[in-house]
C-alpha positions as CSV (number, residue, x, y, z in Angstrom):
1,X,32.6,-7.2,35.4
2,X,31.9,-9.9,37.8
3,X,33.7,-9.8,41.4
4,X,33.8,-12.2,44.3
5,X,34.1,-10.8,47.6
6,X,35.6,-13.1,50.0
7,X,35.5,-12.7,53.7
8,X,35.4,-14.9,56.8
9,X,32.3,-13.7,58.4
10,X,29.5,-11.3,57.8
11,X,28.4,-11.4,61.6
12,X,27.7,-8.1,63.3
13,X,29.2,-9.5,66.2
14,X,32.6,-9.6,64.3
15,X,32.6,-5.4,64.0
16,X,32.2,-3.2,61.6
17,X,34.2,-4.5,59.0
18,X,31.7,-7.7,57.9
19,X,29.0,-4.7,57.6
20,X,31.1,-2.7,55.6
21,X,31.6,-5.4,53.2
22,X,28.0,-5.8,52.6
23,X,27.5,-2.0,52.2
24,X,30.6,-1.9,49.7
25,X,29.1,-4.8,47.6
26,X,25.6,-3.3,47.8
27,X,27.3,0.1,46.3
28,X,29.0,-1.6,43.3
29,X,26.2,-3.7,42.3
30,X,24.4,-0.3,42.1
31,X,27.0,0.7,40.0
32,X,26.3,-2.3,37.4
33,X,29.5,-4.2,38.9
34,X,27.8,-8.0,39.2
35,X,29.9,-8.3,43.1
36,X,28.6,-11.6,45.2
37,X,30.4,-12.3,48.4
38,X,31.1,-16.2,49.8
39,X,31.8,-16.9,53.3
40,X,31.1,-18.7,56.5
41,X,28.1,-19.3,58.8
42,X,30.3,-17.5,61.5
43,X,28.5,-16.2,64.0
44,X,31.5,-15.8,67.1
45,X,30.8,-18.8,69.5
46,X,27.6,-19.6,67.8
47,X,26.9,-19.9,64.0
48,X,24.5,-18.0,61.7
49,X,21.0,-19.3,61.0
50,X,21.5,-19.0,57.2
51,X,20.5,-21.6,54.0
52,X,24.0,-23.2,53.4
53,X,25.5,-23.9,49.6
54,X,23.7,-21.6,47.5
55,X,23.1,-18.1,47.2
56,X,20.7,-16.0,48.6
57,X,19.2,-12.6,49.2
58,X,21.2,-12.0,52.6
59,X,20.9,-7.7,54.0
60,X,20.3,-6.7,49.4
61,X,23.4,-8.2,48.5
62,X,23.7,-12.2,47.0
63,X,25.8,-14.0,49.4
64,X,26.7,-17.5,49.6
65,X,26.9,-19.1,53.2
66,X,29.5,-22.7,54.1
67,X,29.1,-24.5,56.9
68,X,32.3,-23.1,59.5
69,X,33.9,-26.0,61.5
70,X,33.1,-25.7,65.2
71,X,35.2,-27.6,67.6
72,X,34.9,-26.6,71.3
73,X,38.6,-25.5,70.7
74,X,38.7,-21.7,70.8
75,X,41.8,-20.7,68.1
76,X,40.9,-23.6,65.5
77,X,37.2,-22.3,65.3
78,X,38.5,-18.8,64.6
79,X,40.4,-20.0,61.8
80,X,36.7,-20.5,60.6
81,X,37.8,-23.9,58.3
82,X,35.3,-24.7,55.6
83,X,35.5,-27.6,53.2
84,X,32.8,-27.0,51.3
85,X,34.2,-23.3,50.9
86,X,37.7,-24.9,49.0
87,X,35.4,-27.4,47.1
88,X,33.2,-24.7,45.4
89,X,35.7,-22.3,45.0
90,X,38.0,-24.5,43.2
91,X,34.9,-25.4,40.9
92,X,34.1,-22.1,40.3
93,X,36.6,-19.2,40.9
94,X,37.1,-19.0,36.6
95,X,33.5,-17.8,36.6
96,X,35.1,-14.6,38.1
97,X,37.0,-11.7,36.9
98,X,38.4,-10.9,40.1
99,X,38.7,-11.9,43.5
100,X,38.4,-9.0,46.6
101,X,40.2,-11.0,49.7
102,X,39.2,-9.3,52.8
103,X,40.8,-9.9,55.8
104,X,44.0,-12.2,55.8
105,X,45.3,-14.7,58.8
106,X,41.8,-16.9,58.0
107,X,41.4,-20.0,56.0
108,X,38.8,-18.5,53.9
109,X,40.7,-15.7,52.8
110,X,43.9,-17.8,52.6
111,X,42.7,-20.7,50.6
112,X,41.0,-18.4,48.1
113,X,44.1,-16.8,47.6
114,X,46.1,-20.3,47.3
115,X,43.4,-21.2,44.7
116,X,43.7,-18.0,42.9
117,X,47.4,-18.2,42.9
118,X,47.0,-21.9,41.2
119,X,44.0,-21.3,38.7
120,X,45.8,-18.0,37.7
121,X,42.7,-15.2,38.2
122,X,43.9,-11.8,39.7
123,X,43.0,-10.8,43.6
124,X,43.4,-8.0,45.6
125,X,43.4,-8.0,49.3
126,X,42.4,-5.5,51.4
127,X,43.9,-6.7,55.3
128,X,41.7,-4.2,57.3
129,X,44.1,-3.4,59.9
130,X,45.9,-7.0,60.2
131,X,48.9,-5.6,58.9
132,X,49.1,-2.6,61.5
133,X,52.2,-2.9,64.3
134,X,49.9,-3.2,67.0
135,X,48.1,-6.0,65.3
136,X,51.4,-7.9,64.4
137,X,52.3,-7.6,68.0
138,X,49.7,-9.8,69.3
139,X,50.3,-13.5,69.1
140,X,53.3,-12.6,67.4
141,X,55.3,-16.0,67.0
142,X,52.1,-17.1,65.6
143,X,51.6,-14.5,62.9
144,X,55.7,-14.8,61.9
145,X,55.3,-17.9,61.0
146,X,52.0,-17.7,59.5
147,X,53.4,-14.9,57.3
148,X,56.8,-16.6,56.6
149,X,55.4,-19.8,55.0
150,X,51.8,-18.6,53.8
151,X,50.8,-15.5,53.7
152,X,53.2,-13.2,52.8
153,X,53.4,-15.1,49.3
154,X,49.9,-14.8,49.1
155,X,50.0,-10.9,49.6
156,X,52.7,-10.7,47.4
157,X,50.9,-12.3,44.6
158,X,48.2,-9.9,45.0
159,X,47.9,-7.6,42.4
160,X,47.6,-4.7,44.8
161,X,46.7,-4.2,48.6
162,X,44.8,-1.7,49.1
163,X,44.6,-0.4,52.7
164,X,41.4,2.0,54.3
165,X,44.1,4.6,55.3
166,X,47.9,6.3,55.2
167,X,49.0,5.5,58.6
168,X,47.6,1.4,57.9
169,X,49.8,1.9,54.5
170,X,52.7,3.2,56.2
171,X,52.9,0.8,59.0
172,X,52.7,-2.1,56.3
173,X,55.2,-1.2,54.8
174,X,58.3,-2.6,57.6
175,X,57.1,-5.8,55.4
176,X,58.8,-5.1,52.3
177,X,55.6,-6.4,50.6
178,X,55.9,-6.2,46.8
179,X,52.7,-5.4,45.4
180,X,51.8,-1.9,44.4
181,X,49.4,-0.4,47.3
182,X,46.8,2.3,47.4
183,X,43.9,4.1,49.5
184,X,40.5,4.1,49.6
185,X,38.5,4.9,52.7
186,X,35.7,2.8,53.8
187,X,33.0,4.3,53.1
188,X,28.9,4.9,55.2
189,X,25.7,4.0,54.6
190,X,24.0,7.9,56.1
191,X,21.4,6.9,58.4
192,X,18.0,9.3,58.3
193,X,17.9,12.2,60.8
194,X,15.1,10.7,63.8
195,X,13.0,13.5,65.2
196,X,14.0,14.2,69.3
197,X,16.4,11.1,69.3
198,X,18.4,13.2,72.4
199,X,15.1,13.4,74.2
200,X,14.2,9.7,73.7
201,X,17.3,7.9,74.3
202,X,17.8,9.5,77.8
203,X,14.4,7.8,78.3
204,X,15.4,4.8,77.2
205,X,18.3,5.0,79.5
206,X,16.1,6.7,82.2
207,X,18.5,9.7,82.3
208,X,18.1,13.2,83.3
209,X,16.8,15.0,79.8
210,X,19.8,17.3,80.3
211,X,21.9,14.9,81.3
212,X,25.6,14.8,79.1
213,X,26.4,11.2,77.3
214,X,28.8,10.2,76.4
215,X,29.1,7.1,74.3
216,X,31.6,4.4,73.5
217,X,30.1,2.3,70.7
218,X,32.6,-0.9,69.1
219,X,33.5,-3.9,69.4
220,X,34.6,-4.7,73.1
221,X,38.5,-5.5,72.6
222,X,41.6,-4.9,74.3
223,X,42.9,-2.5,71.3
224,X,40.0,-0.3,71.9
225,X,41.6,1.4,75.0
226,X,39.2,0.7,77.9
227,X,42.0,0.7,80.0
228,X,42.9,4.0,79.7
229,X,39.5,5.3,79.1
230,X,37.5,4.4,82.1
231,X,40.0,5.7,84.8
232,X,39.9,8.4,82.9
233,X,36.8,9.2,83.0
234,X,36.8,8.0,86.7
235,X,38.9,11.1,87.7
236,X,35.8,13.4,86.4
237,X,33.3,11.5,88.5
238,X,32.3,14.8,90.2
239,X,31.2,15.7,86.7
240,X,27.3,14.9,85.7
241,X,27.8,12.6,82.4
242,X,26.5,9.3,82.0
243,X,28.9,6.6,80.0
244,X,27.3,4.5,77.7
245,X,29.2,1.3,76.3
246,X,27.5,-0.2,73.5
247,X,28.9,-3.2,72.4
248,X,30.1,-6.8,72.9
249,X,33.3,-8.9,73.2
250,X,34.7,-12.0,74.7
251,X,32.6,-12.6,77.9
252,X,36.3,-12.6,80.2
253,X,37.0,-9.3,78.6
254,X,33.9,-7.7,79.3
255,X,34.0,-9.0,82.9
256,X,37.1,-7.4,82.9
257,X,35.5,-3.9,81.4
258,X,33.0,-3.9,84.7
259,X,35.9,-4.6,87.1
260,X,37.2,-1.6,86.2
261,X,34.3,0.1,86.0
262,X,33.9,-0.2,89.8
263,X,37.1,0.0,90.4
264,X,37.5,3.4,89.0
265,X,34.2,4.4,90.7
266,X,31.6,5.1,88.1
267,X,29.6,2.1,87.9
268,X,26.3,4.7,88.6
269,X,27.3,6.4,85.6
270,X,27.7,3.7,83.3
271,X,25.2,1.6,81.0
272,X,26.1,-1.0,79.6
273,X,23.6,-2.1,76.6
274,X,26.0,-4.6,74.6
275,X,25.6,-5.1,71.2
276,X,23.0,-2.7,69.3
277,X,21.7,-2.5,65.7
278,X,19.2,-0.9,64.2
279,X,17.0,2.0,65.7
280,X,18.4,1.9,69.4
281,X,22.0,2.6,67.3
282,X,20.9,5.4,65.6
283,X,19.4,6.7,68.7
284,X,22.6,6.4,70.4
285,X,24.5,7.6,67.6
286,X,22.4,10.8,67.4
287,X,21.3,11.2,70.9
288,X,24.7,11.1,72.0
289,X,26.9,14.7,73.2
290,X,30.4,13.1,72.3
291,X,32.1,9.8,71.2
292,X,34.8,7.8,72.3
293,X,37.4,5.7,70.4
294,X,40.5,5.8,72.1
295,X,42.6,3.0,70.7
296,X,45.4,1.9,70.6
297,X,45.3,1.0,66.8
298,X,42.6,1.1,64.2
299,X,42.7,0.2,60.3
300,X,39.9,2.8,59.8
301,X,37.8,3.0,62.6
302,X,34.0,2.7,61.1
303,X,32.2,3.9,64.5
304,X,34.0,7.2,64.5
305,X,32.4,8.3,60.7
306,X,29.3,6.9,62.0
307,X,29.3,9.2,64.7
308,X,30.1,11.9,62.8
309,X,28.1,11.1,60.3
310,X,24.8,11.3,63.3
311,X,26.3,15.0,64.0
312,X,28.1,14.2,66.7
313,X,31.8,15.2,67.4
314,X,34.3,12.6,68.4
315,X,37.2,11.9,71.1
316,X,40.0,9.8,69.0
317,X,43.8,8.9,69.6
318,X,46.3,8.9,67.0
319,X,46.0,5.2,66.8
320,X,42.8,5.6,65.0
321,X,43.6,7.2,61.6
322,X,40.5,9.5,61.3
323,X,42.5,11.4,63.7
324,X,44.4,13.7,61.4
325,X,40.9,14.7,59.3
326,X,39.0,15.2,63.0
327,X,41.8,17.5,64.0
328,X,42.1,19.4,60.4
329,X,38.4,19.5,59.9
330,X,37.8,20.4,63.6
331,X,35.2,17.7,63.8
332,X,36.1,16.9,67.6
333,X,38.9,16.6,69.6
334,X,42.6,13.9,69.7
335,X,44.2,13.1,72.8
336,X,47.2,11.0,73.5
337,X,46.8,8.1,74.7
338,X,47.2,8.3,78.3
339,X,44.9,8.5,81.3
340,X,45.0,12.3,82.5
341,X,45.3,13.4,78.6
342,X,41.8,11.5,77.9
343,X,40.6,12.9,81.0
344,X,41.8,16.3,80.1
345,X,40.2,16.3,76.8
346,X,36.7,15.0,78.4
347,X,37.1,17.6,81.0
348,X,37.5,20.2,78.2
349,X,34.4,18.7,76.5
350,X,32.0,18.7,79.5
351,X,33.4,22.7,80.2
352,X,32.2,23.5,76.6
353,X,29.3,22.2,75.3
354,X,28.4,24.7,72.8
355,X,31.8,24.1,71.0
356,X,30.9,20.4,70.9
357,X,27.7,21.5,69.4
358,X,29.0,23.5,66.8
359,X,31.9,20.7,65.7
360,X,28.9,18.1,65.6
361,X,27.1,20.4,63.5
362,X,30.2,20.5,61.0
363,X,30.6,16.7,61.2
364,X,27.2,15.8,58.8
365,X,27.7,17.4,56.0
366,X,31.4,16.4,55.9
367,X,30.6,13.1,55.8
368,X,28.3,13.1,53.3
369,X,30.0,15.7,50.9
370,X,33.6,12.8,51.4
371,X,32.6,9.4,52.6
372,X,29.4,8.1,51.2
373,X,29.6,4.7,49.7
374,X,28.3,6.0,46.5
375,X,31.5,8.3,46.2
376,X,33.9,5.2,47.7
377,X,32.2,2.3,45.0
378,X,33.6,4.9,41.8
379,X,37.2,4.9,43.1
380,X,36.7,0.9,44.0
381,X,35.7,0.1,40.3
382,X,38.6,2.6,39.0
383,X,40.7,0.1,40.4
384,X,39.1,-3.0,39.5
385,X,39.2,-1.5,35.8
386,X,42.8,-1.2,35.8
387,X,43.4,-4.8,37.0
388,X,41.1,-6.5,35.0
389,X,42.2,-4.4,31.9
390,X,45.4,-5.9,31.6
391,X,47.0,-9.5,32.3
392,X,47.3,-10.4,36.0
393,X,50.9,-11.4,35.3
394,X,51.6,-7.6,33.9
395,X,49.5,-5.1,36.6
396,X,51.2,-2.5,37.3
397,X,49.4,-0.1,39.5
398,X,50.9,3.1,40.4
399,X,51.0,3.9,44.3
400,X,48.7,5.9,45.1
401,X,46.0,7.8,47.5
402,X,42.2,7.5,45.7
């Protein structure tokens, strides 16, 4: 079976998702599913240093790179345009089986669904998150009319969307969108246990070796809850914690992060590292007493089964759908998502360490017994099967949680 991942960027500086894909497409090829991914040189405000045109060996996985137009013009270079994406698509999407859109509202993953659409191969389209309420609320005009003459034909000649969770499904669903949907989880690459990472990243950070962290590690972005989160945390400054925020964003926003970092006090408590990778992530990740994601919407929210994954219990809102399996599991704690709740539940926290501890040490094995991209790829390629089994004009798959 040969698949075609399509998806704007693969930068780490757009999130999570772009790693994910990688990891997803590494996992099927090791399941002897021939998966390639196309996409742009995106790289935020710059663009990737990357061979252009053909395919190469880009993080284990064969990806093809197109030149992104750049005008100085923020919105239109977000849009992340590429003619020489449409002209070898066209050329070559019947060398496919199936396409795997990810992300929608993006001329990559639009125009390979137009060309799909025309040269009659079957796609589905996984939106990761961009169908949620909260995401439909912003720029909202914009996105109605995007959907009303574009996009939602293009979802609705999908042969199924699959979304990473219930509460993504459910909230979908005020669209009246006619494809047959399911759920499958992202899934995690399990990082290797490092020897005294708590001991060496409060050296790194030049922290008391006892000293409480606790660690907010995603994509800077107004969704993520900042707002509420650092007031909250200012009304426990008499508390000894140190606030690590590991991550980037649009430079305004995070000028707006430290504003109210100082205005709510705490700027001695707080690090700011910006965007990690790598060793110094894992440290974090592991070295770490709690984590925070308290959005206000999430399709998935990749950081929190990181987190977990590291042994480290989590602080989550509603709006992030892990919430319900953190709560049943007792893998850490959900607050609503208001200022003295969050403070409350970090208050709680810092009061009882030991049952942090022991929901940390339940979080591990959890993760790797559910969520390994191994388990994830089978229920990925049970769905591909039953696509590409039967004509695209026929599919009919049955609604369903994987």
């Amino acid at each position: 079976m040969k698949v075609l991942h399509v998806i704007p960027s693969v930068a780490l500086v757009r999130g999570g998702t772009s790693q994910s894909i990688i990891e997803m497409v590494k996992a099927l090829r090791s399941k002897d599913v021939d998966a390639e991914i196309i996409t742009t040189n995106d790289d935020g405000r710059d663009l990737l240093d990357v061979p252009l045109g053909k395919f190469i060996d880009y993080q284990q996985v064969p990806i093809q790179f197109f030149s992104r137009f750049s005008p100085s013009i923020h919105a239109i270079r977000e849009f992340a345009y590429s003619g020489d994406f449409t002209i070898w698509l066209w050329q070559n999407i019947r060398n496919y089986d199936l396409l795997h859109i990810n992300c929608i509202f993006s001329y990559p993953s639009t125009i390979a669904m137009i060309i799909a659409r025309c040269q009659k191969v079957p796609y589905i389209i996984i939106p990761h998150g961009l169908l949620c309420e909260w995401s439909l609320q912003q720029k909202t005009l914009k996105k109605k009319i995007y959907l009303k003459l574009i996009e939602k034909a293009n979802l609705n000649h999908s042969q199924s969307i699959c979304f990473t969770s219930i509460t993504e499904q459910e909230e979908a669903s005020q669209l009246s969108l006619t494809p047959p949907s399911f759920v499958i989880p992202h899934g995690i690459s399990i990082s290797p246990i490092i020897p005294n990472a708590r001991e060496n990243i409060r050296k790194y950070l030049n922290i008391p070796a006892d000293e409480p962290i606790i660690l907010f590690l995603s994509r800077l972005h107004p969704k993520k809850g900042l707002n509420n989160l650092i007031p909250a945390l200012g009304q426990l400054s008499n508390y000894r914690f140190t606030f690590v925020i590991a991550g980037s964003g649009d430079p305004e926003y995070e000028t707006e992060v430290k504003t109210l970092i100082t205005t709510h006090g705490i700027q001695k408590k707080t690090h700011f590292v910006g965007f990690v990778k790598g060793e110094i992530k894992d440290l974090l990740l592991q070295g770490a007493d709690v984590f925070t994601l308290t959005s206000y919407s999430e399709s998935f929210g990749i950081a929190v089964l990181e987190s977990l994954a590291a042994g480290v219990p989590v602080i989550v809102t509603p709006g992030v759908p892990l919430s319900d399996i953190v709560q049943q599991q007792q893998l850490g704690y959900v607050t609503e998502l208001n200022v003295n709740a969050i403070s409350t539940t970090i208050q709680n926290f810092l009061n009882n360490p030991q049952e942090a501890q022991n929901m940390g040490d339940r979080s591990r094995q959890f993760i790797l017994d559910n969520y390994t991209w191994d388990k994830i790829a089978l229920k990925i390629i049970s769905v591909y099967q039953d696509i590409t089994s039967i004509s695209p004009n026929t599919v009919q798959l049955r609604k369903r949680k994987l």
